[in-house]
PDB file as gemmi writes it, atoms N, CA and C in Angstrom:
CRYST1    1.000    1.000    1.000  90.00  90.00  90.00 P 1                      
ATOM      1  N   UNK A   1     -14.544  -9.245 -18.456  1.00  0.00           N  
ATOM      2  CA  UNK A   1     -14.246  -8.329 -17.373  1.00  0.00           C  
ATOM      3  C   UNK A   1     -13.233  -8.939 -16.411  1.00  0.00           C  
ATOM      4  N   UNK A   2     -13.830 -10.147 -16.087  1.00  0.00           N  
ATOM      5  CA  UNK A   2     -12.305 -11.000 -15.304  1.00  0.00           C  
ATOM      6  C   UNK A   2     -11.165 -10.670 -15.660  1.00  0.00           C  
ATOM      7  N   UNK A   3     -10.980 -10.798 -17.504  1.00  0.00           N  
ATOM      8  CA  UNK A   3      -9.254 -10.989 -17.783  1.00  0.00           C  
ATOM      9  C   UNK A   3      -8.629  -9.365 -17.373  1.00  0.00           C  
ATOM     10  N   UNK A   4      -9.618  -8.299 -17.908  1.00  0.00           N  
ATOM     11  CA  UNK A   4      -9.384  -7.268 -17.154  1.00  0.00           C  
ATOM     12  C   UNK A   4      -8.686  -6.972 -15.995  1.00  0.00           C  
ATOM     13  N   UNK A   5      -9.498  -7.514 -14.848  1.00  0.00           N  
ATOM     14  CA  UNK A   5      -9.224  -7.135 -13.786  1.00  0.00           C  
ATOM     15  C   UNK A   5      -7.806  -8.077 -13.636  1.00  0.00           C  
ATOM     16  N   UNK A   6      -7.791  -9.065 -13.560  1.00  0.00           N  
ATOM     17  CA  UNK A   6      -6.456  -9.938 -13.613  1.00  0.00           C  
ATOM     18  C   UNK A   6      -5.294  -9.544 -14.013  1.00  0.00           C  
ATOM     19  N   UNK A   7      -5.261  -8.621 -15.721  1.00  0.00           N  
ATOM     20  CA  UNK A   7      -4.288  -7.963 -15.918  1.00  0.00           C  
ATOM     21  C   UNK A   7      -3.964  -6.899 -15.475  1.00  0.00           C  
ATOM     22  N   UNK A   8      -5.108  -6.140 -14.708  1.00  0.00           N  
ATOM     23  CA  UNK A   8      -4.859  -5.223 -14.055  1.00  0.00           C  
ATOM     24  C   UNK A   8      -4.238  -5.357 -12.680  1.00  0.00           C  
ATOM     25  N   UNK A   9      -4.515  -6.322 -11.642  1.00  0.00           N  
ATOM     26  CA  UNK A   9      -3.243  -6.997 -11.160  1.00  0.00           C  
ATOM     27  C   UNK A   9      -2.463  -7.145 -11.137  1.00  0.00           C  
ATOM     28  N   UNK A  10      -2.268  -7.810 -12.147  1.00  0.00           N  
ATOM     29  CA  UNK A  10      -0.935  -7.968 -12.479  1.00  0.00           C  
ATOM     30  C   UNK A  10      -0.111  -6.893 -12.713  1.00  0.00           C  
ATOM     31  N   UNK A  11      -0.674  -5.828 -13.276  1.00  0.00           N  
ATOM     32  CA  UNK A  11       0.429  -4.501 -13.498  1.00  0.00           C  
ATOM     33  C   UNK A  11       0.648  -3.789 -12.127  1.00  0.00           C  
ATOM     34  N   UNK A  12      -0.655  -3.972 -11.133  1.00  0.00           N  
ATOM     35  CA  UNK A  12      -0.158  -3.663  -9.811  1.00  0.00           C  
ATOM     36  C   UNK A  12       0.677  -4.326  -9.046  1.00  0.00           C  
ATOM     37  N   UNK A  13       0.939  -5.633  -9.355  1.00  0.00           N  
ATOM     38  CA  UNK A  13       2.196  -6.315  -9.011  1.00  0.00           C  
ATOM     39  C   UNK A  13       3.458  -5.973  -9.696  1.00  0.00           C  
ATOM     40  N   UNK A  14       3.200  -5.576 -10.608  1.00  0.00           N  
ATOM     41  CA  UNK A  14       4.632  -5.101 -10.884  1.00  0.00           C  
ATOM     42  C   UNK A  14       5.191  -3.605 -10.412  1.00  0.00           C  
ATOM     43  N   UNK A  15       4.113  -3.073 -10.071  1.00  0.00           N  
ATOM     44  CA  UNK A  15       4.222  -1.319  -9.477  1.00  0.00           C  
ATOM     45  C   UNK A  15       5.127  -1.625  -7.894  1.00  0.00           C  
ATOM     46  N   UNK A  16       4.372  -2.696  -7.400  1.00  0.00           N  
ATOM     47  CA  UNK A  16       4.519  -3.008  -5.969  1.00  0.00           C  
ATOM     48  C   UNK A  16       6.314  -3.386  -6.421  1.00  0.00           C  
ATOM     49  N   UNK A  17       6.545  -4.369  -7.052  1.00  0.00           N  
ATOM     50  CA  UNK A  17       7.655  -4.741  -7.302  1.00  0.00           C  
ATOM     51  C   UNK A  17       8.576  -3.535  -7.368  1.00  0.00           C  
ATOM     52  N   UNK A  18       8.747  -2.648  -8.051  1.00  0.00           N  
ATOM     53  CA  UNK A  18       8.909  -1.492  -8.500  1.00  0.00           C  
ATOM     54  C   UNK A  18       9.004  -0.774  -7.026  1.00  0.00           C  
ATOM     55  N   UNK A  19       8.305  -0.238  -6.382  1.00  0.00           N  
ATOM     56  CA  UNK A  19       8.638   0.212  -5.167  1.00  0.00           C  
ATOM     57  C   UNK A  19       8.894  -0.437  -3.823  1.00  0.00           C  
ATOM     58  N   UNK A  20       9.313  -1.964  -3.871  1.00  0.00           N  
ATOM     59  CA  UNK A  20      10.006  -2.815  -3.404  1.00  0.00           C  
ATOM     60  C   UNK A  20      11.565  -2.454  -3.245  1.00  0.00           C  
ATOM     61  N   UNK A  21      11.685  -2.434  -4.715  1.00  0.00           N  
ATOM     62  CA  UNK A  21      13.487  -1.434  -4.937  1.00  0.00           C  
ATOM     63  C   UNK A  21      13.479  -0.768  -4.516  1.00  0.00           C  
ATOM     64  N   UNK A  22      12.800   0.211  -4.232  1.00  0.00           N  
ATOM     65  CA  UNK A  22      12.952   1.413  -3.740  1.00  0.00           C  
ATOM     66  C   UNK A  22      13.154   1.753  -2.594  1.00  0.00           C  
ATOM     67  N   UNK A  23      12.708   0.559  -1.617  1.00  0.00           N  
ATOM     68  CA  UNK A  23      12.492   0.440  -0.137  1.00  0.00           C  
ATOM     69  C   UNK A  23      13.585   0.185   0.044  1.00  0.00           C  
ATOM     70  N   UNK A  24      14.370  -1.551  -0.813  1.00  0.00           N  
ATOM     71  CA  UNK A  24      15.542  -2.303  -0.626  1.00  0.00           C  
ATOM     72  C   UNK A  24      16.943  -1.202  -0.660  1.00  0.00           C  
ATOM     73  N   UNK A  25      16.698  -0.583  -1.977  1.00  0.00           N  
ATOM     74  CA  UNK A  25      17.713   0.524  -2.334  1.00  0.00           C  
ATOM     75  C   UNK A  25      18.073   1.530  -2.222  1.00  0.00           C  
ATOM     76  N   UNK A  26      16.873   2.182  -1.659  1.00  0.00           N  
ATOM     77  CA  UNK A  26      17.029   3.464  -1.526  1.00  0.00           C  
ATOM     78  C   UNK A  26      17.371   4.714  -1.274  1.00  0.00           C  
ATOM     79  N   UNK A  27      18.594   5.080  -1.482  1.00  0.00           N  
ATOM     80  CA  UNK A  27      19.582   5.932  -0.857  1.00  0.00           C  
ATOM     81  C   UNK A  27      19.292   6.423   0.807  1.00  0.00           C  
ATOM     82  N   UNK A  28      18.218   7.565   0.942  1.00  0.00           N  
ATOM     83  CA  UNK A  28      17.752   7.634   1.889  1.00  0.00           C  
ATOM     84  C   UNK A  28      16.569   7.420   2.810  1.00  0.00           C  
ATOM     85  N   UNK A  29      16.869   7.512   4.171  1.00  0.00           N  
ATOM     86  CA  UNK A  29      15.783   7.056   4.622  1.00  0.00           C  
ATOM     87  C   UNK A  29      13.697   7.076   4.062  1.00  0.00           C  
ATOM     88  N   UNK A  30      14.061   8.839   3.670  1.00  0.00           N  
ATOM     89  CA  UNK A  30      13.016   9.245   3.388  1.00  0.00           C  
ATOM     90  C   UNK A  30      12.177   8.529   2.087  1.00  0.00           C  
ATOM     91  N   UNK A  31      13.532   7.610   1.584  1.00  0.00           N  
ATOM     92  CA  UNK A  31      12.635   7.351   0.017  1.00  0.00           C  
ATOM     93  C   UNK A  31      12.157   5.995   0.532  1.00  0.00           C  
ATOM     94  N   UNK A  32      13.288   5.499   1.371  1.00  0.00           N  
ATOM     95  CA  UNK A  32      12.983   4.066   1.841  1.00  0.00           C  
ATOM     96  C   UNK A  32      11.245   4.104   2.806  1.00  0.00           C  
ATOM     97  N   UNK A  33      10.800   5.136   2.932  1.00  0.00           N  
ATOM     98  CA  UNK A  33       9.708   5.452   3.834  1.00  0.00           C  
ATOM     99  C   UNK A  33       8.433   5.648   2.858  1.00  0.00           C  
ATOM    100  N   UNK A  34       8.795   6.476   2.477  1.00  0.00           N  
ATOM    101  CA  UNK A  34       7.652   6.391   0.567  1.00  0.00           C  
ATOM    102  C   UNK A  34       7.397   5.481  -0.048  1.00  0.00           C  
ATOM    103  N   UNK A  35       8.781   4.301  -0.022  1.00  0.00           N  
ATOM    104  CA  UNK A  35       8.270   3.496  -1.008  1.00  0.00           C  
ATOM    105  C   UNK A  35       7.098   2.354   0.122  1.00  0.00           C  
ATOM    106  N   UNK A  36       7.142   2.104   1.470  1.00  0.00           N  
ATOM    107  CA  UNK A  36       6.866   1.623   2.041  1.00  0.00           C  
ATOM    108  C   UNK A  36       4.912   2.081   1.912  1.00  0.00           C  
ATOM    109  N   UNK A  37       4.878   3.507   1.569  1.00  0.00           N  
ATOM    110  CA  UNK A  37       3.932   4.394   1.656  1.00  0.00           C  
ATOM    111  C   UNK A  37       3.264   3.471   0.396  1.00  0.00           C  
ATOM    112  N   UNK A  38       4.031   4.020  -0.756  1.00  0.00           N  
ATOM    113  CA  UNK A  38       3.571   3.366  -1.929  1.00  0.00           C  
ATOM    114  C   UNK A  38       3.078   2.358  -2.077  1.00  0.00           C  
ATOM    115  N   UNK A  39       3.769   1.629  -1.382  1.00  0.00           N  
ATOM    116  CA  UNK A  39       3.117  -0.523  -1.218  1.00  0.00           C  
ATOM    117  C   UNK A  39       2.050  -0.586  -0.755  1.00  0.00           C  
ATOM    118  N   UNK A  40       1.709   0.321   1.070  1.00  0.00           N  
ATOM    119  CA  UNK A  40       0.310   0.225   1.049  1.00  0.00           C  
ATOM    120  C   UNK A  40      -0.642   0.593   0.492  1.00  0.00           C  
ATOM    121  N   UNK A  41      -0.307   1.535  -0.363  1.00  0.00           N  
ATOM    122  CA  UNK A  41      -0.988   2.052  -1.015  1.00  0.00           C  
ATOM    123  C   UNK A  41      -1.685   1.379  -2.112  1.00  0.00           C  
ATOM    124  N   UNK A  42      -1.013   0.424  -3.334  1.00  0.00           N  
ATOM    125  CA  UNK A  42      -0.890  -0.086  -4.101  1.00  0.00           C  
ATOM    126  C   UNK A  42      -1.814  -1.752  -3.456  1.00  0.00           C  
ATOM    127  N   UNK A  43      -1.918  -2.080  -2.336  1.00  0.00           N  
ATOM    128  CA  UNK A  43      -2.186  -2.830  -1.649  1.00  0.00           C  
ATOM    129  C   UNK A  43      -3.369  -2.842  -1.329  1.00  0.00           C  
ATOM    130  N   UNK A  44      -3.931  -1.843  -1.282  1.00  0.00           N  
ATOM    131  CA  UNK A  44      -5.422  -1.353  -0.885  1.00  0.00           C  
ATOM    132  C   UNK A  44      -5.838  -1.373  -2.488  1.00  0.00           C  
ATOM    133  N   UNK A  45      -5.588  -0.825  -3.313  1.00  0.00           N  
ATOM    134  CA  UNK A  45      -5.771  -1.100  -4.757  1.00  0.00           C  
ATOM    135  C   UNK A  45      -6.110  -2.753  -5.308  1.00  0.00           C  
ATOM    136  N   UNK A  46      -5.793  -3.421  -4.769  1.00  0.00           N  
ATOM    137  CA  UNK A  46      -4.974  -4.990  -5.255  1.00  0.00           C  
ATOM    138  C   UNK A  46      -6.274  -5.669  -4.229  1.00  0.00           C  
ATOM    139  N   UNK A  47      -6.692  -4.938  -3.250  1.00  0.00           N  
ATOM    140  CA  UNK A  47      -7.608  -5.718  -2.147  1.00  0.00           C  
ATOM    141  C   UNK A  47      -8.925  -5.677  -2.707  1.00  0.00           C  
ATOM    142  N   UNK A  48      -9.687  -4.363  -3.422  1.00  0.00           N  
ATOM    143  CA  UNK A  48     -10.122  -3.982  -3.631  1.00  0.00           C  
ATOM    144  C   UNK A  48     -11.030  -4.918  -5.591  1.00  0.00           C  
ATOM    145  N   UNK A  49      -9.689  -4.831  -5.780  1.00  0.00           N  
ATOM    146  CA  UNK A  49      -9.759  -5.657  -7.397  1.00  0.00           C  
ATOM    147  C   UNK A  49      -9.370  -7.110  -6.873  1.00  0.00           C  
ATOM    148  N   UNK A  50      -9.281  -7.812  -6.275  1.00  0.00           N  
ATOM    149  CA  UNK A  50      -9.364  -8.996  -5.276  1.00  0.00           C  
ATOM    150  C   UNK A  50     -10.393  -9.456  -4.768  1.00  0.00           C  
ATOM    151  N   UNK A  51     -11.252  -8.429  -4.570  1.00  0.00           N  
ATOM    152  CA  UNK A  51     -12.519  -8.409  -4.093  1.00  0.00           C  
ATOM    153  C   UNK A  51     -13.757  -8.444  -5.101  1.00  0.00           C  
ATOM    154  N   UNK A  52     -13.242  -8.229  -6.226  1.00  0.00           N  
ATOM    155  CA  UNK A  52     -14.037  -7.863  -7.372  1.00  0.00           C  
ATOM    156  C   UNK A  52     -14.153  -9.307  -8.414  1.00  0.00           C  
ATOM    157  N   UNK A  53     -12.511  -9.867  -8.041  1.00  0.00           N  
ATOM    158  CA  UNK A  53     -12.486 -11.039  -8.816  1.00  0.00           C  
ATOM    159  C   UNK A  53     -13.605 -11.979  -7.550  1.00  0.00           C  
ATOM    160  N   UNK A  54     -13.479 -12.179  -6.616  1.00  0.00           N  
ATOM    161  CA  UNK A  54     -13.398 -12.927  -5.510  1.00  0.00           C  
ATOM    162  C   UNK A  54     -15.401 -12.842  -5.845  1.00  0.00           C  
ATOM    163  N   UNK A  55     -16.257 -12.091  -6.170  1.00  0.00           N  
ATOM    164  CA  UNK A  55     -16.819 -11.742  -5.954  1.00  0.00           C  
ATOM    165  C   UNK A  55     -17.962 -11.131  -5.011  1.00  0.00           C  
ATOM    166  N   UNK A  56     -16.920 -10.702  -3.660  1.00  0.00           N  
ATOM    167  CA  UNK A  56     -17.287 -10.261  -2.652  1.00  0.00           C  
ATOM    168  C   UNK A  56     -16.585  -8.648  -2.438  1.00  0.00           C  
ATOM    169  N   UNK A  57     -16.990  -7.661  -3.282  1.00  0.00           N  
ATOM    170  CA  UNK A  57     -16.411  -6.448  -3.228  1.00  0.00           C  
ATOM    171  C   UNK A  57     -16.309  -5.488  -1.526  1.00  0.00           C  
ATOM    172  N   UNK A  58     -17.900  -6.195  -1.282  1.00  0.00           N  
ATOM    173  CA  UNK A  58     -17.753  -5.523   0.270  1.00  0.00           C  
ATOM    174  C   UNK A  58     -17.384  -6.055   1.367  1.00  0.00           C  
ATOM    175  N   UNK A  59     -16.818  -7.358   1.234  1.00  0.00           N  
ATOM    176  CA  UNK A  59     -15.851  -8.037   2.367  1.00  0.00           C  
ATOM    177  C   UNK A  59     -14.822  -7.275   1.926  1.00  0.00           C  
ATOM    178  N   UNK A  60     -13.399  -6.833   0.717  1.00  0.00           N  
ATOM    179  CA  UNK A  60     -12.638  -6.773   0.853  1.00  0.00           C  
ATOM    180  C   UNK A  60     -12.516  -5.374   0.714  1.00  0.00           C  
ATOM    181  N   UNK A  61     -13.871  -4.683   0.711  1.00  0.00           N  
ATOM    182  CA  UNK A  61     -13.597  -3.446   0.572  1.00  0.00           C  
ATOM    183  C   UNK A  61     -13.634  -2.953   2.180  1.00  0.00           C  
ATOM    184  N   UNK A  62     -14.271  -3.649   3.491  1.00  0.00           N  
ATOM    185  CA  UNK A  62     -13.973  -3.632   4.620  1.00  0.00           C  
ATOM    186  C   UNK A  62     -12.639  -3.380   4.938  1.00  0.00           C  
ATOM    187  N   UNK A  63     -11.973  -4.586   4.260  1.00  0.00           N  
ATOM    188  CA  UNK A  63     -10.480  -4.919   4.950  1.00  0.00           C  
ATOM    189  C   UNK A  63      -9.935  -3.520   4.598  1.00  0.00           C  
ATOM    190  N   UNK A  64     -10.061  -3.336   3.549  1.00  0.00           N  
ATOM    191  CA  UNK A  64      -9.168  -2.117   2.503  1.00  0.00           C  
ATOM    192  C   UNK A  64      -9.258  -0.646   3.569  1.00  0.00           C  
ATOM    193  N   UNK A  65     -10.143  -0.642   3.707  1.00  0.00           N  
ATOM    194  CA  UNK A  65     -10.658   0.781   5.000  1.00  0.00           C  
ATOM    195  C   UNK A  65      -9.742   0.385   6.164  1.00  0.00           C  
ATOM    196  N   UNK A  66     -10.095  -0.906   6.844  1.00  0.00           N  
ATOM    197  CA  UNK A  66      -8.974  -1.214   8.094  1.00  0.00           C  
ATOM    198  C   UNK A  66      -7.500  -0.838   7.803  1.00  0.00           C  
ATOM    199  N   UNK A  67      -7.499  -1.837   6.596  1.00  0.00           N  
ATOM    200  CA  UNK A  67      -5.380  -1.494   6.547  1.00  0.00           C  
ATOM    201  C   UNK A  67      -5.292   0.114   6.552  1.00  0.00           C  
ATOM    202  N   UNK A  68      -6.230   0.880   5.155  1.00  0.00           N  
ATOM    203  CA  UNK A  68      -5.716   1.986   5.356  1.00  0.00           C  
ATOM    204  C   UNK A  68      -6.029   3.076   6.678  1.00  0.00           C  
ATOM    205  N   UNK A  69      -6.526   2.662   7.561  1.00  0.00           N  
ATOM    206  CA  UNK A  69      -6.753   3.240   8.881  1.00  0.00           C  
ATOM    207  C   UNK A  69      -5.567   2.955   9.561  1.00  0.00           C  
ATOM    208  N   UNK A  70      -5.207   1.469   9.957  1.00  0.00           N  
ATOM    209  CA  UNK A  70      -4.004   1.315  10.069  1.00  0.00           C  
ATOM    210  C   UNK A  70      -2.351   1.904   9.383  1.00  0.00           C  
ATOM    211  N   UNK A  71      -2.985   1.700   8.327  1.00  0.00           N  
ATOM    212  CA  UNK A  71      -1.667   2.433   7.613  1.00  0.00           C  
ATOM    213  C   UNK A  71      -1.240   4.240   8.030  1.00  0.00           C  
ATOM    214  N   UNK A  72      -2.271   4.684   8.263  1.00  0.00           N  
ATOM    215  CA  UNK A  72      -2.610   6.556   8.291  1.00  0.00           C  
ATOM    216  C   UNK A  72      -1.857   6.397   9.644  1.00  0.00           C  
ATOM    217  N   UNK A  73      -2.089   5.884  10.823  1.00  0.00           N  
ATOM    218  CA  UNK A  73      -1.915   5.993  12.069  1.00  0.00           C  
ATOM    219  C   UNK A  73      -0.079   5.389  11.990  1.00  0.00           C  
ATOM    220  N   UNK A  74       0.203   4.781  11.311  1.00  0.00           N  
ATOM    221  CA  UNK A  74       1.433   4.362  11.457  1.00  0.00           C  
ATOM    222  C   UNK A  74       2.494   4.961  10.315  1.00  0.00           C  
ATOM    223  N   UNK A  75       2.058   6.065  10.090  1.00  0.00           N  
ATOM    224  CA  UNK A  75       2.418   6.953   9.738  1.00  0.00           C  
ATOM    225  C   UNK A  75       2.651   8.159  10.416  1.00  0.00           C  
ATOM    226  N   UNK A  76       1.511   8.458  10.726  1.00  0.00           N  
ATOM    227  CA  UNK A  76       1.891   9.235  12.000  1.00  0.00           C  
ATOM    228  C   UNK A  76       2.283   9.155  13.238  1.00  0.00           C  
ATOM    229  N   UNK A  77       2.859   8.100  13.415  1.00  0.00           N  
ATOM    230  CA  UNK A  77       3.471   7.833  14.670  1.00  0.00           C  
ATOM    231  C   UNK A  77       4.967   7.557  14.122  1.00  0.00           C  
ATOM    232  N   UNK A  78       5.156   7.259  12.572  1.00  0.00           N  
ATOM    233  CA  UNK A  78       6.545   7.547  11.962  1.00  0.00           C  
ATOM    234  C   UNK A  78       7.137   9.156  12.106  1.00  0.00           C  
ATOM    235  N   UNK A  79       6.018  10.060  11.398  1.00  0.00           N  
ATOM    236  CA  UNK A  79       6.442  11.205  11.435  1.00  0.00           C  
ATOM    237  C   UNK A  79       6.521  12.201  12.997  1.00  0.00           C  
ATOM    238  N   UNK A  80       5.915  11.436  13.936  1.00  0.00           N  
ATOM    239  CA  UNK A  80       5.820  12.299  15.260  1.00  0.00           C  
ATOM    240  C   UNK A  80       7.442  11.296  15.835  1.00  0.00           C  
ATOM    241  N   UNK A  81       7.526  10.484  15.445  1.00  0.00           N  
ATOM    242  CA  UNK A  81       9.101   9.629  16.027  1.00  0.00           C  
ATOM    243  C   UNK A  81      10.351  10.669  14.764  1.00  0.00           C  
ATOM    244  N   UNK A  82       9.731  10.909  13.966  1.00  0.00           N  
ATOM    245  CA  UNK A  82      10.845  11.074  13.376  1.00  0.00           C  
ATOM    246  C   UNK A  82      11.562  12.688  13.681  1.00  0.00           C  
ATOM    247  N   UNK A  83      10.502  13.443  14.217  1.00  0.00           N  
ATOM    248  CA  UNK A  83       9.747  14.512  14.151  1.00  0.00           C  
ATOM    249  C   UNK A  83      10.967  15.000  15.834  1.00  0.00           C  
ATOM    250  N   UNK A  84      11.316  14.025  16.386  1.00  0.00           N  
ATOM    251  CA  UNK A  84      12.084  14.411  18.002  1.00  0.00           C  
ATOM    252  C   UNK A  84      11.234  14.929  18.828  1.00  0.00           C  
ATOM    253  N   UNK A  85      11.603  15.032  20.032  1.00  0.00           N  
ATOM    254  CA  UNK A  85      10.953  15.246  21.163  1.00  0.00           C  
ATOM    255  C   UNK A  85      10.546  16.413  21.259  1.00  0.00           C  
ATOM    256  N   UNK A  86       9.305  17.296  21.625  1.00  0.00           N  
ATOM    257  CA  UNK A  86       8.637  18.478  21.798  1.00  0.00           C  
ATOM    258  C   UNK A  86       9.249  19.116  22.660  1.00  0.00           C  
ATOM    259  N   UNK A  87       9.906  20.319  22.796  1.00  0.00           N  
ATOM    260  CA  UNK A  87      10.543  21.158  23.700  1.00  0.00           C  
ATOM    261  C   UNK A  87       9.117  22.384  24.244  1.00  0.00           C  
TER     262      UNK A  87                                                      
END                                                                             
């Protein structure tokens, strides 16, 4: 089950990699913002199976809830900035 999860890692490191470019390259803003989306996303995934190797699923399944609480809110404070001033 270890090598499992390990290779499964590993393919989430390469996803992350993968929408790394996307951030670096990305024509426009909006994709450069997705891919940023994508990473945390992929990140909470990776914390989660981190936690599994680690064998403490509910320490890192804590963290995983924080970032993505964090992550939701800083998002929406992207889209209300991006969004211009309320008339």
């Amino acid at each position: 089950m270890s090598m499992l999860l390990t290779a499964f890692a590993g393919v989430i490191f390469l996803a992350i990699g993968g929408s790394l470019f996307r951030v670096v390259r990305g024509p426009t803003l909006w994709d450069r913002l997705s891919g940023v989306a994508l990473i945390g996303t992929k990140s909470l995934i990776l914390l989660v199976v981190a936690g599994e190797l680690a064998g403490r699923p509910e320490m890192f399944t804590d963290i995983a809830l924080a970032y993505a609480t964090i992550g939701f809110l800083g998002a929406l404070v992207l889209a209300k900035y991006f969004e211009g001033p309320v008339a």
